[in-house]
C-alpha positions in Angstrom: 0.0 0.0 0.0 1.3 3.5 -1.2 1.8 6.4 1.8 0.7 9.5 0.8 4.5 11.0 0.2 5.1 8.2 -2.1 1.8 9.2 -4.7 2.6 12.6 -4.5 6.2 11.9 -5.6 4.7 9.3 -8.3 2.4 12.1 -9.3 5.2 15.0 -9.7 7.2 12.3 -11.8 4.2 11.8 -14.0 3.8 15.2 -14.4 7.3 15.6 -15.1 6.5 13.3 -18.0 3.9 14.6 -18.9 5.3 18.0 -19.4 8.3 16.9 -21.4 6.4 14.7 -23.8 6.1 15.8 -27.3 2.0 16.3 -28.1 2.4 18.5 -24.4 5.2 20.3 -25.8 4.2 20.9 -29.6 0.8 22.5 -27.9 2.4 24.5 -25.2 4.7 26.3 -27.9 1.7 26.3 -30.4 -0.4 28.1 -28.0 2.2 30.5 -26.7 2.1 31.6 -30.5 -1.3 31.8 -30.9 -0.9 34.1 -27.4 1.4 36.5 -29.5 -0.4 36.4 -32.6 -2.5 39.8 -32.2 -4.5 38.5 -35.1 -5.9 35.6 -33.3 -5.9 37.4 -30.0 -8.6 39.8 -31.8 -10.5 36.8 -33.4 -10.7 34.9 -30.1 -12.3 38.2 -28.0 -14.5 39.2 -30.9 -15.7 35.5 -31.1 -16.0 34.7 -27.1 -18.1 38.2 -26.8 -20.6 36.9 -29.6 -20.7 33.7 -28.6 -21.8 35.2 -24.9 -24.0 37.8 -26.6 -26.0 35.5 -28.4 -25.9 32.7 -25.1 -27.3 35.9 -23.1 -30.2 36.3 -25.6 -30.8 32.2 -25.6 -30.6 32.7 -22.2 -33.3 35.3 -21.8 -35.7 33.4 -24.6 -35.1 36.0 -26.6 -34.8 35.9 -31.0 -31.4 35.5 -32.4 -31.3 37.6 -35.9 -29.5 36.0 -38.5 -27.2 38.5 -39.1 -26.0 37.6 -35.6 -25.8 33.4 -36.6 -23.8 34.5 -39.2 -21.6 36.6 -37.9 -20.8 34.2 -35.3 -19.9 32.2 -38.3 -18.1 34.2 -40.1 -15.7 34.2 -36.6 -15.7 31.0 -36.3 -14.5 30.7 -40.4 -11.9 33.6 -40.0 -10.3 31.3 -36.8 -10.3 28.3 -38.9 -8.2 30.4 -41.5 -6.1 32.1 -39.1 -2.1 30.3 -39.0 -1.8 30.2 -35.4 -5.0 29.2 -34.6 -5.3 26.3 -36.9 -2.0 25.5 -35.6 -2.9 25.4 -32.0 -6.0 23.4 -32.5 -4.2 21.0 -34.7 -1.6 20.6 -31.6 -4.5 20.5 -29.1 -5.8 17.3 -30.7 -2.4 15.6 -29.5 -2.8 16.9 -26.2 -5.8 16.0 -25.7 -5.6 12.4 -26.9 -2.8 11.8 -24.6 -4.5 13.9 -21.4 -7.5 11.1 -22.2 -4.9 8.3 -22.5 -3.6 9.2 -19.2 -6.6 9.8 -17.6 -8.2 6.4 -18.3 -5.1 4.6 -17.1 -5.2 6.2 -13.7 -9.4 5.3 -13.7 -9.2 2.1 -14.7 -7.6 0.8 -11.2 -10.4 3.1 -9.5 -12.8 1.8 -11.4 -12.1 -2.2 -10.7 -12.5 -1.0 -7.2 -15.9 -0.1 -7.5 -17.3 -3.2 -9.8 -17.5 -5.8 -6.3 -19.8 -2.9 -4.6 -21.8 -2.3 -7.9 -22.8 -6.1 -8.5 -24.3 -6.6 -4.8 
């Protein structure tokens, strides 16, 4: 049985891992361009304040115009276009498959824990 010291040093070294893996790397610096880019910067604010604009209005039962379902498209067109971006999302696919990866394999003892209490 594991003290506590020992799975907080197991969990630093994952993390450690983690960190230094290449799909957690590749996003990291894909990201930190995307925060430089002042295109996408723009793109990202103009698109988050729609996107809550037209949530409010959902929110409050009230019409969405068109114009504004387009131009929430339009957004969403210009950030699929947009270098860093696309780059960024591209590298957040990695990460995210391996966060996943990682994830399951830490549940999947947890989860044999629980199948004796869940069949009585």
């Amino acid at each position: 049985m594991a003290d506590t010291q020992e799975l907080i040093n197991q969990a630093r070294a994952l993390g450690e891992a983690i960190a230094s893996h290449a799909d957690v790397q590749a996003f990291t610096a894909a990201r930190a361009a995307a925060d430089q880019n002042s295109d996408a910067q723009k793109l990202l604010k103009s698109y988050a304040e729609h996107a809550r604009r037209i949530q409010t209005l959902e929110a409050q039962q009230k019409p969405i115009e068109v114009a504004d379902k387009h131009k929430l498209s339009e957004y969403e067109q210009q950030m699929a276009s947009n270098e860093a971006l696309k780059a960024m999302m591209s590298a957040q696919v990695g990460y995210v498959a391996l966060m996943n990866q990682v994830n399951q394999a830490m549940e999947a003892p947890l989860a044999a824990l629980q199948k004796p209490s869940q069949e009585s």
